[in-house]
N, C-alpha and C positions, 0 to 999 in steps of 0.2 A: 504494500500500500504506500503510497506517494506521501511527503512527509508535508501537514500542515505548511503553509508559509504566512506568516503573519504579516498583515496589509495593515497600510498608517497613512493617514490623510495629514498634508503639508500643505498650512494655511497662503503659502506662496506660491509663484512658479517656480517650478522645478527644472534642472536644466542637469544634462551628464554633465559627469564629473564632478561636481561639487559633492562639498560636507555640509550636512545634518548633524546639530544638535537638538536631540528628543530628551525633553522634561516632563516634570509632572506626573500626571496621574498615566498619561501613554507607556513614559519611562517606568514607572512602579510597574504598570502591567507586564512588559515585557520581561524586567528583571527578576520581579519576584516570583509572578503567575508563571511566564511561560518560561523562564531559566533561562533566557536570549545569553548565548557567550559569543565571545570573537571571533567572526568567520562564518557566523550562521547568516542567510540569505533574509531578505525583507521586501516587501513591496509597496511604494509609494505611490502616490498619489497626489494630484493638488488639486482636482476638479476641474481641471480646463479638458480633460481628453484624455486620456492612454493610461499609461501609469508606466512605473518604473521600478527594474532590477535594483535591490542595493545587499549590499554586506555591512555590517557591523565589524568596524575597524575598532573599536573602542569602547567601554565599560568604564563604570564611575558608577559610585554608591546611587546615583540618583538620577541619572542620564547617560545616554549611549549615544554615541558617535557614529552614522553610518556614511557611507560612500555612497552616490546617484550613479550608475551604472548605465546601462541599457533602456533607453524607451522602448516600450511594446504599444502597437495604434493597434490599442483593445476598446471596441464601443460594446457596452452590453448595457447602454438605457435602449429605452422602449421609443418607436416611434410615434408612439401614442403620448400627448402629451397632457398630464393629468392634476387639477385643481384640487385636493383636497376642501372642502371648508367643513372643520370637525367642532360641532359643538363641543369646549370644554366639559369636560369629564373630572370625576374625582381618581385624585391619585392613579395607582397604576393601571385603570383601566386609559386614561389619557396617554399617558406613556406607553404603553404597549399597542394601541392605534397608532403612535409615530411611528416606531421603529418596524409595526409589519407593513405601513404604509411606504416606507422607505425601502423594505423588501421587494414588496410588489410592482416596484417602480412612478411610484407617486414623481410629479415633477415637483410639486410646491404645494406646502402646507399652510392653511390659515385658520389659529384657533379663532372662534367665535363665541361671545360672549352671548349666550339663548337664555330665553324665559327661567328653563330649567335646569342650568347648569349652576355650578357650586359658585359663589361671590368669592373674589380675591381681591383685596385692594391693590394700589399700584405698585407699590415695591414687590412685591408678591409674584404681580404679573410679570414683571422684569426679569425676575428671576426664573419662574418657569418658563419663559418665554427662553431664556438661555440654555436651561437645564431640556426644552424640548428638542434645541438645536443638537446640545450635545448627544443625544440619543440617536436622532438623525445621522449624523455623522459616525455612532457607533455602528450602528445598520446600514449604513452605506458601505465602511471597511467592514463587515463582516458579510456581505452578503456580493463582493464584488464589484460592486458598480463604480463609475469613474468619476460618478459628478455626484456633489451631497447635494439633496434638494434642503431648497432656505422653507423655515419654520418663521412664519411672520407675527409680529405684536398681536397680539389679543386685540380683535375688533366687536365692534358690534354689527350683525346684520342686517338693519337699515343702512348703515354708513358706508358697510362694503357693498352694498348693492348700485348704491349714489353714485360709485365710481366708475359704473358701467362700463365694465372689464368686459372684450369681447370673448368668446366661445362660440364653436362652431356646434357646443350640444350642451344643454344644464340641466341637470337631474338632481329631486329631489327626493329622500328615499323618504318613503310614505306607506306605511301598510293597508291593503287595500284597494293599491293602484292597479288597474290593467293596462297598462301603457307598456305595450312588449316592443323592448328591442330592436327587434328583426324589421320595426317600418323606420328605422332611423337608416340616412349615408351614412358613410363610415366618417368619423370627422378624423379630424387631425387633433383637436383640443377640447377637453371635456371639462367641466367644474362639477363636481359632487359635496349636494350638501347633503351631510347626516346629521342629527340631535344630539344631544346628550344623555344620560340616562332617563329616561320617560316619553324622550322624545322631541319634536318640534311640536310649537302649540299650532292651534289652527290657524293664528292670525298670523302666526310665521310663516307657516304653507301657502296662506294666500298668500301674502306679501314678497317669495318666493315665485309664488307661478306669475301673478301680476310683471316681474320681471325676467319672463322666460322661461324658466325652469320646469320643466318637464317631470311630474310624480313617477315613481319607479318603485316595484315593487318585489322582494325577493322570494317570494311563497308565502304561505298561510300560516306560516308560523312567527311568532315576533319573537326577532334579535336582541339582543343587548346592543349596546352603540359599540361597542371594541370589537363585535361579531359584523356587527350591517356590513360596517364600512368595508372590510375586508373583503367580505364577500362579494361587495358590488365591485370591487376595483379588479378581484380576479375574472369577476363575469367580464367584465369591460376588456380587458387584457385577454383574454381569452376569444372573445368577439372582435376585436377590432385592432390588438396590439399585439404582444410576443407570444405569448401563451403557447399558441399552438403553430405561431410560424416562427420558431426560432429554427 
């Protein structure tokens, strides 16, 4: 069996040849979790495209030194380009919607502040708004992709809708809907709105389809919001993006 190679997103451009130094909590991971010594192989990244060969020339109590080696033009986002907009959720049911959204090939995330989602004041928000980036970013290096999708401020959805962001398809998941798939073109760029635990209220649904968005329904059964989303983005991906033509 082929031996793990541990993948690290590099908030710069990246360019052969140069050195990296990795701190923090990256460095703790590799040093202490995965035993990274000198000479073991690595792979970077910076989110512009491909990613990069490196070796670990260097060790330190708290950072490791690698070398930038090799570009490889590896694309493995989706052609399909995909809006999140997740109603805030509590705790790790929110976080665990980031990171399998970032699985699935989500392009970009925006939490939404709904009827029913949990109150954070602003310092709060700042902070998860970082902590959901970082997740992001962890699920984009563990899952291979080249580019981290951005995780935006906590809005409200009247305010995001005002800004009349275009899409060529906007789906709102709605239990109940029969609005099947299969009479949509295939777009290029999609925005999915999902709830938060209980859901969207009605006056958010309308105020949703009043701006396009189309009710979308996953079966007769009701999801949690950490389950909808998922599933609608594999349907989506599956329909219209990698899924089944990789």
């Amino acid at each position: 069996m082929a031996r793990h190679i541990p993948r690290v997103f590099w908030d710069q451009p990246l360019q052969t040849g140069t050195q990296l130094m990795i701190e923090g909590s990256v460095a703790h991971h590799l040093l202490r979790v995965l035993r990274t010594q000198i000479g073991m192989p690595l792979i970077v990244f910076d989110g512009l495209g491909g990613e990069y060969a490196a070796q670990v020339i260097a060790t330190e109590r708290q950072a490791i030194t690698v070398r930038v080696d090799e570009k490889h033009s590896i694309n493995r986002e989706s052609s399909l380009q995909i809006t999140l907009l997740q109603g805030v959720a509590r705790g790790e049911r929110m976080d665990y919607s980031i990171g399998k959204a970032v699985e699935l090939g989500v392009t970009h995330i925006q939490p939404l502040m709904l009827a029913r989602s949990q109150g954070l004041d602003t310092k709060r928000l700042v902070r998860k708004q970082q902590h959901w980036q970082a997740i992001a970013q962890s699920a984009a290096e563990q899952s291979g992709r080249t580019v981290v999708p951005s995780v935006a401020s906590v809005d409200r959805l009247d305010h995001w809708l005002r800004l009349g962001k275009s899409y060529d398809l906007k789906l709102v998941l709605h239990p109940g809907s029969e609005q099947p798939l299969s009479n949509a073109d295939r777009p290029g760029s999609i925005a999915l709105l999902v709830g938060p635990e209980g859901g969207l209220s009605e006056a958010e649904v309308a105020m949703a389809s009043e701006s396009g968005f189309l009710p979308l329904s996953l079966g007769p059964r009701i999801l949690r919001t950490e389950t909808a989303g998922m599933a609608a983005l594999a349907v989506l991906q599956a329909y219209w993006g990698d899924f089944l033509n990789a």
